[in-house]
N, C-alpha and C positions, 0 to 999 in steps of 0.2 A: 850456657845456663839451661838454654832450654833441652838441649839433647842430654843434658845431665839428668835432667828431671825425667825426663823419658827413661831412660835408664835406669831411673831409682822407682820407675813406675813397675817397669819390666821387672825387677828384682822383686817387689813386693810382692807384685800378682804371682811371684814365681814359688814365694817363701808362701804365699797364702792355699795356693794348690798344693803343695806340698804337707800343709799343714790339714787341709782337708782329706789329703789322702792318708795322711796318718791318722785321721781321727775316724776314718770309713775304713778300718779293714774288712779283709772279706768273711763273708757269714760261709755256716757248712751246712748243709744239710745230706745227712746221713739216711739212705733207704735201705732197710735189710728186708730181704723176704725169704720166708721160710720154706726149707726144700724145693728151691728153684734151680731145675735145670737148665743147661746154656740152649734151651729146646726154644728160643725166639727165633723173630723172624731178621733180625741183627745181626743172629749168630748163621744165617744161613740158611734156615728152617722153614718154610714157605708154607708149611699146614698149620703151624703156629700165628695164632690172632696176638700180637703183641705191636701193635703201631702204635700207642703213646713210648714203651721199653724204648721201641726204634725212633722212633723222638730225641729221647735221649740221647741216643746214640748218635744220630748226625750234630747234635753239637758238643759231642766228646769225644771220647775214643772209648771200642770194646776191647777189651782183654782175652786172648781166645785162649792165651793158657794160662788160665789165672787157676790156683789148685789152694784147698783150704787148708789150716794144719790137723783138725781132727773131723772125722765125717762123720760128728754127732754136733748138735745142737751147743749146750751149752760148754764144751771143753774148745769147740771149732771161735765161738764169741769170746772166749776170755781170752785165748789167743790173740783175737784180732782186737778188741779193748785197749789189753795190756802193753801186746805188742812184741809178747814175750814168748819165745819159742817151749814148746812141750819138752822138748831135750833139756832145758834149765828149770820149767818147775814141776815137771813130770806128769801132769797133766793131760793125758793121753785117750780118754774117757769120761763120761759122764760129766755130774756139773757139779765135782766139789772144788774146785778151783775158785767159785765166789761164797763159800763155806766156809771150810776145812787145810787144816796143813802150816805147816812153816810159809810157805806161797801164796796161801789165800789173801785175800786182800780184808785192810784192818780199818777199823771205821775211824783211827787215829788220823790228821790231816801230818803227814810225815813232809820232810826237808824238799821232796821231788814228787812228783803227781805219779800215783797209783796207775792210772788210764789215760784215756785217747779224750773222753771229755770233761774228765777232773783238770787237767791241762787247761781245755778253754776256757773252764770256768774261772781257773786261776787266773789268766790273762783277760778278766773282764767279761766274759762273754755272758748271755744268758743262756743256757744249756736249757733244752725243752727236749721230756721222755715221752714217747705217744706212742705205746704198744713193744713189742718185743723186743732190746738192742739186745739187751743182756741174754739170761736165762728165761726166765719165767716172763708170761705174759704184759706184765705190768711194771719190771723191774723190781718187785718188791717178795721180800722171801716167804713164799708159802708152799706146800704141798697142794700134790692133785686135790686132794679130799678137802682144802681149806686150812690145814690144822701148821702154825706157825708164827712167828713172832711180827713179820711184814715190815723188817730191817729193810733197808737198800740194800741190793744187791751189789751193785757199786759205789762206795761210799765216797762221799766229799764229789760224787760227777755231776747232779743234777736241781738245777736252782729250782725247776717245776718239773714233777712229773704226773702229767693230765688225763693219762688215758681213759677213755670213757668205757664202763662195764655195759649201759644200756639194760636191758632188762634179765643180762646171764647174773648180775652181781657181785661178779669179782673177778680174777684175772685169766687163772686154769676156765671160769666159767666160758670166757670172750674165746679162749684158743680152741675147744674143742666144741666148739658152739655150733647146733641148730638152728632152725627158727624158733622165734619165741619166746626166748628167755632157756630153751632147754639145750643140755649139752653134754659130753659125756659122764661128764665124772659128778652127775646130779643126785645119783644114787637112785636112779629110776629104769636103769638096760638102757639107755642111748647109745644104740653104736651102730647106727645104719652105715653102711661105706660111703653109701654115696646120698647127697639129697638136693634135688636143683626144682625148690618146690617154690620159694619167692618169687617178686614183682620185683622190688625196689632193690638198690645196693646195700643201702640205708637200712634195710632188714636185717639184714648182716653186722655182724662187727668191723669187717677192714673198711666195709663202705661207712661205717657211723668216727672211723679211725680217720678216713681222709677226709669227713666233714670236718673235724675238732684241727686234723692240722693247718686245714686252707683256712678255717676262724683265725687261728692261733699265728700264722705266718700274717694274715691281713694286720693283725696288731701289731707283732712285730716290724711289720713295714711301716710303720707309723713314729718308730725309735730310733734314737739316734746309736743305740748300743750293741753290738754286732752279737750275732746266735747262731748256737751248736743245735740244730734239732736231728733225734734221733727217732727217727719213723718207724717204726715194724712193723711192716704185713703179718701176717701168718696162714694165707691162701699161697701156693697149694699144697701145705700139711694134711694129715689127713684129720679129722674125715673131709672128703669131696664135697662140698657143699656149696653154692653159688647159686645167683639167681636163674629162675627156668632160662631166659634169655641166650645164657653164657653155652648150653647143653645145647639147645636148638640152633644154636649158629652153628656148630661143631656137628651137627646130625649128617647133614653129605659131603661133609672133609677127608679127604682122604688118605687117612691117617695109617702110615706101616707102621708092621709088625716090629718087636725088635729084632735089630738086624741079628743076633744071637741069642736065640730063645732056648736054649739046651745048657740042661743043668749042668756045671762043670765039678770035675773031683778036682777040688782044691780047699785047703784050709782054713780059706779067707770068703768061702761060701757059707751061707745062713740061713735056715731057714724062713724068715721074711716075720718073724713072729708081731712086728709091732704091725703089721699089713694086715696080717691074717687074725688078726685078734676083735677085726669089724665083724659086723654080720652082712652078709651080702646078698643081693636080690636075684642072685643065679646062682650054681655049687661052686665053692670054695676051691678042691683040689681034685684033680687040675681042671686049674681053668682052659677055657675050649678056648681056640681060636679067637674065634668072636669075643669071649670075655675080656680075653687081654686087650683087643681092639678098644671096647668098652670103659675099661678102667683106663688107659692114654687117651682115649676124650675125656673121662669125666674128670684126669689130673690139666688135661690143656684147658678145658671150660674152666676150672678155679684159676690158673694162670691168667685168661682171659680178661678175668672178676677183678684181679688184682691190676693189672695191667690198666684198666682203666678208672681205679684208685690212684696207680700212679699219674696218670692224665690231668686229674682231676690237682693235684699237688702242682703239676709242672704250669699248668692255667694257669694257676693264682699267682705261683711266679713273673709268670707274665702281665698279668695284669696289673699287679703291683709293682714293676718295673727291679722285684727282687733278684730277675734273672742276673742283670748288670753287675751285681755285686756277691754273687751267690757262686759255692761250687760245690757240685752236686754229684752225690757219688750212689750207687745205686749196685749192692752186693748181696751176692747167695750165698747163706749160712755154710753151705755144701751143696751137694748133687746128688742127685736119687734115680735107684736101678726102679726101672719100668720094665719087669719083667726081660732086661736085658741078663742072661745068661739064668735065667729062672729065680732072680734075683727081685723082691721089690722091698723100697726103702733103700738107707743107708748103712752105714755100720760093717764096713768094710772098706777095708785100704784100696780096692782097685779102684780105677779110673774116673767110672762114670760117681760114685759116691763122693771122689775128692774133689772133680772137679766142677768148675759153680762160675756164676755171670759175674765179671765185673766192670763196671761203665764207668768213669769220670769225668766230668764236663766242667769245665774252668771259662770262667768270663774269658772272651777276646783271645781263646788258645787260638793258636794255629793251625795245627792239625785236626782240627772239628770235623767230624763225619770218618776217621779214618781209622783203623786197625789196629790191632799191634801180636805177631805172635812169639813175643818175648813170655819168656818162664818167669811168673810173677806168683806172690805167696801174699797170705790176708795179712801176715805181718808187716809186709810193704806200706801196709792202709796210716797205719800210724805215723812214721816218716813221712810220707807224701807229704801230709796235710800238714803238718809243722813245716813244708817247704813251700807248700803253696800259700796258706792261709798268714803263716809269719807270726803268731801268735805272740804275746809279749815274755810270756812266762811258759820258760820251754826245760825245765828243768825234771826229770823223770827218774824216778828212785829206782830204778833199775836200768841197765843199758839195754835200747831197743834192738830186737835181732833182725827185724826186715831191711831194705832198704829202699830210699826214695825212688820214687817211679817217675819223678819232675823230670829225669833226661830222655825218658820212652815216651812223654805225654810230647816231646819239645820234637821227636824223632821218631817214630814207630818201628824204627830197625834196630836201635838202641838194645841193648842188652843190660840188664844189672847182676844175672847169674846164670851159672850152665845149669842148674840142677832142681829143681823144687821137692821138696821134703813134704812128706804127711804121716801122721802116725795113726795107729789106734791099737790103743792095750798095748801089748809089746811089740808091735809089726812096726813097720819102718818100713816107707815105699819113698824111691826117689825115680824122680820124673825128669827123665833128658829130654830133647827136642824128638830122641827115636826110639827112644826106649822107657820101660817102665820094669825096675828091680822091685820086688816083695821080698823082705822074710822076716822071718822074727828072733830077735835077739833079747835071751834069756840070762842071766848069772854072765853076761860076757859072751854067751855063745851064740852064736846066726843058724839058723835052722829053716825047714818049711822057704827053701828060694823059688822063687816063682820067676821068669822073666818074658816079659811079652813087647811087642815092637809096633810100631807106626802102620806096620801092612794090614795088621786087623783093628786100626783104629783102637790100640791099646787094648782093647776087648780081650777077654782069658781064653780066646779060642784056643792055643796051645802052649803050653808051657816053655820055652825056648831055652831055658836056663844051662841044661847038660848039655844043649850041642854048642853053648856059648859060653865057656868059662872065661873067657880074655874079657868080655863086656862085663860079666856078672862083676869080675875084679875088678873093673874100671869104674865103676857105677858102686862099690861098694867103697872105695875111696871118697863117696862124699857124705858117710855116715857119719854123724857127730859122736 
């Protein structure tokens, strides 16, 4: 009798954990930052001030080819949202993807979830917006200038969306934001490049953005109902702006040039016009030596700025003991030429513009602190987290084209594909482990081939394509 009873004790306690464990699934929290380089000190980079980023990283795993599908802002997000490859909704540029088209997403709640956190919201979650997932600053649809209706950008994804304006007013205000309430698109010539005139973080927008999240996460901790929170930086977009702090620690760094600073002839080269459209505190073209030096600190100072916003997030996890339950992902929109091949900004298919940070930390993983240089794509991001997080309601009105990355987080030698794909406008670049194909395909036809290899670091130092036609065809075999 009595070992019966013992036994019907053990079964209980067993059925009751059990029961607990289904009633705690795991929360997400989603970090996006805006034109962030894999230029940490995670990634290898040692002139790089990023030890909260590297934080992250010893209890997750970095991605060191993780590659975006568009190397613009918002057609690169609706990708990874969606989950939905540019080759099915064409989506290739700019940001009518949360607008416009047969593709665009409809404010109807349809049979299967539009996104990545309309999904958790279906399955219960509280979904929390705080600063840039989407397009635009606030998730809410308006123009530089102000002038628009202020729909959700994402519809049916977000139970609150909080972000704080502070004294810029409104959303475009907070992204191309000064001190003070001033910013560019005020109607007043705001367009200094660079400005590292504050004290506090908190002067700032990203710094008044990871006050409202460590508020909003302590509540959170406080419920029993599990949350999608969708964070946006937007340091180090331009303008350069951070506090004096961030520039003075970067003053005796010793910061190289880019390793390929010579303009190259190719058609996938730009003039840099959304860079050069600031006004600058030295001449413009060309910049000397020293300038260039100048502008890679004053993009690593906003990285810096940011970096310890994200610090500031990962604390309160801790402190609230949110870590335990929390999985934490921490990705760059894309990647940005810093005067590499006379390039600055993005908006081009090669290498440094596609490719972008991405870190995933899972309670109680295994592999915490370790690696991975498998070929991973932003559309991966969507699968993962339906693999990890176990969502109840997993139903998606489109089929997702990435694929889970739960076997390379379990293994870092794991592979899920040979190839990563990126587009922009009609180009098509695919990314092997040794090679990187460009061209653009028009009415059916491939044109403009470009092919470049692992010995210059992907970099467009010289076109390899003619002396390699056996690769170019091998490589063009994984065009959709």
């Amino acid at each position: 009798m009595i070992r019966f009873l013992l036994y019907a004790a053990v079964a209980v306690t067993a059925l009751g954990l059990a029961h607990a464990a289904k009633a705690k699934p795991m929360n997400v929290l989603f970090i996006a930052v805006d034109d962030l380089r894999p230029e940490l000190g995670c990634y290898g980079v040692d002139y790089a001030h990023s030890p909260n980023i590297d934080r992250l990283a010893k209890r997750g795993m970095v991605f060191r080819n993780h590659f975006v599908q568009v190397p613009t802002c918002g057609a690169s997000r609706y990708a990874m949202l969606t989950g939905r490859s540019p080759a099915v909704t064409g989506f290739t540029g700019g940001n009518a993807g949360f607008y416009a088209g047969k593709t665009a997403l409809t404010a109807e709640t349809l049979p299967g979830a539009q996104s990545m956190p309309e999904l958790f919201k279906r399955s219960g979650y509280h979904t929390v917006l705080v600063g840039k997932i989407s397009h635009t600053a606030d998730g809410r649809v308006y123009a530089y200038n102000g002038a628009g209706d202020g729909r959700d950008e994402v519809p049916n994804a977000w139970t609150e969306m909080s972000t704080p304006y502070g004294t810029w007013k409104r959303g475009w205000g907070i992204f191309f934001a000064y001190a003070n309430g001033i910013h560019r698109e005020d109607g007043y010539g705001a367009k200094d490049l660079v400005d590292f005139t504050v004290e506090g973080d908190d002067d700032l927008p990203d710094g008044q953005m990871a006050a409202h999240a460590v508020s909003r996460l302590k509540h959170l901790a406080k419920r029993d109902k599990p949350f999608f929170m969708g964070l946006g930086f937007f340091k180090p977009h331009l303008p350069f702006v951070a506090p004096r702090q961030d520039w003075e620690a970067l003053k005796e760094a010793d910061i190289p040039p880019p390793p390929h600073p010579d303009k190259i002839k190719s058609p996938y080269w730009h003039g840099s016009g959304e860079f050069f459209k600031y006004d600058f505190p030295y001449p413009k073209r060309p910049l000397s030596p020293e300038n260039i030096i100048n502008v890679r600190r004053a993009y690593l100072a906003c990285v810096r700025y940011t970096d310890r916003q994200v610090g500031r997030v990962l604390d309160v996890l801790d402190k609230t003991g949110l870590s335990d339950n929390t999985i934490v992902v921490l990705w760059g929109d894309h990647g940005w030429n810093l005067g590499d091949s006379a390039l600055w900004a993005k908006h081009t298919p090669l290498e440094r513009a596609v490719r972008s940070p991405l870190i995933i930390s899972v309670p109680g993983m295994k592999q915490a602190g370790s690696s991975s240089n498998a070929l991973v794509e932003s559309l991966d991001l969507f699968p993962t987290l339906i693999d990890l997080a176990k969502p109840e309601f997993k139903k998606t009105e489109h089929p997702l084209d990435g694929k889970s990355l739960a076997k390379v987080l379990d293994d870092p030698s794991a592979k899920v594909r040979d190839a990563a794909l990126s587009y922009w406008r009609d180009a098509i670049t695919v990314r092997t482990q040794s090679h990187r194909l460009i061209v653009t395909r028009k009415n059916g036809q491939l044109s403009k081939v470009e092919l470049y290899d692992q010995f210059t670091g992907f970099d467009p130092v010289k076109n390899k394509a003619e002396n390699n036609p056996a690769v170019v065809e091998r490589l063009k075999a994984y065009l959709p």
